[in-house]
C-alpha positions, 0 to 999 in steps of 0.5 A: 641048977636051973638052965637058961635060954637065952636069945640072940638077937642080931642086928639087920644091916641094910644095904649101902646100895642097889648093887650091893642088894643085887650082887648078895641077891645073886650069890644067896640065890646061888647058895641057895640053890646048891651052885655055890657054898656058903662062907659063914656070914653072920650078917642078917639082911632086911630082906629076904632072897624071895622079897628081892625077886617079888620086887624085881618082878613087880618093877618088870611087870610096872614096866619100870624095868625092860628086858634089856636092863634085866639082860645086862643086869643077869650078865654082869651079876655072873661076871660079879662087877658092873659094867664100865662106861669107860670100857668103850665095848661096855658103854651101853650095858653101863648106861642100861645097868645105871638106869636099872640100878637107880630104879632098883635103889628108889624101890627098895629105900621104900621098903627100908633095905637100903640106908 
């Protein structure tokens, strides 16, 4: 009786956009960092949690992206939703993060991690 190895190959999905690159950013972060515990999610990302942090760094040093964008981006990624712009209180952080979220989705469709 021989034994067989076999490899599982499992499919790369890219993310559908820049809020959902950022929110699984939060989250495997925070998993990865023990804050959270990890459901089981089989899903392989095209990216790794370090790629995502280098590129937002990289946009931040660019100047592409400002400490308002990244403020707002840290406070509504903790509340787990974007901001609303119809929410009269949350108009500009709404603008800021539309702003943020655009350069964060031309950024990463270049690296492919987007469809």
């Amino acid at each position: 009786m021989t034994a067989q190895n076999t490899i599982v190959i499992q499919q790369t999905e890219k993310f559908q956009n820049a809020e959902q690159l950022w929110f699984w950013f939060l989250y495997s972060r925070a998993v990865r960092n023990g804050f959270s515990r990890a459901a089981h999610c089989a899903t392989r990302r095209p990216c790794e949690i370090l790629d995502v942090e280098t590129m937002i760094t990289k946009l931040y040093l660019a100047g592409r992206l400002n400490d308002a964008q990244l403020a707002v981006m840290k406070e509504f990624g903790d509340r787990r939703r974007a901001p609303h712009q119809y929410i009269w209180a949350e108009n500009k952080a709404a603008a800021l993060w539309d702003g943020a979220m655009n350069i964060i989705d031309n950024a990463a469709r270049k690296m492919g991690w987007i469809e």
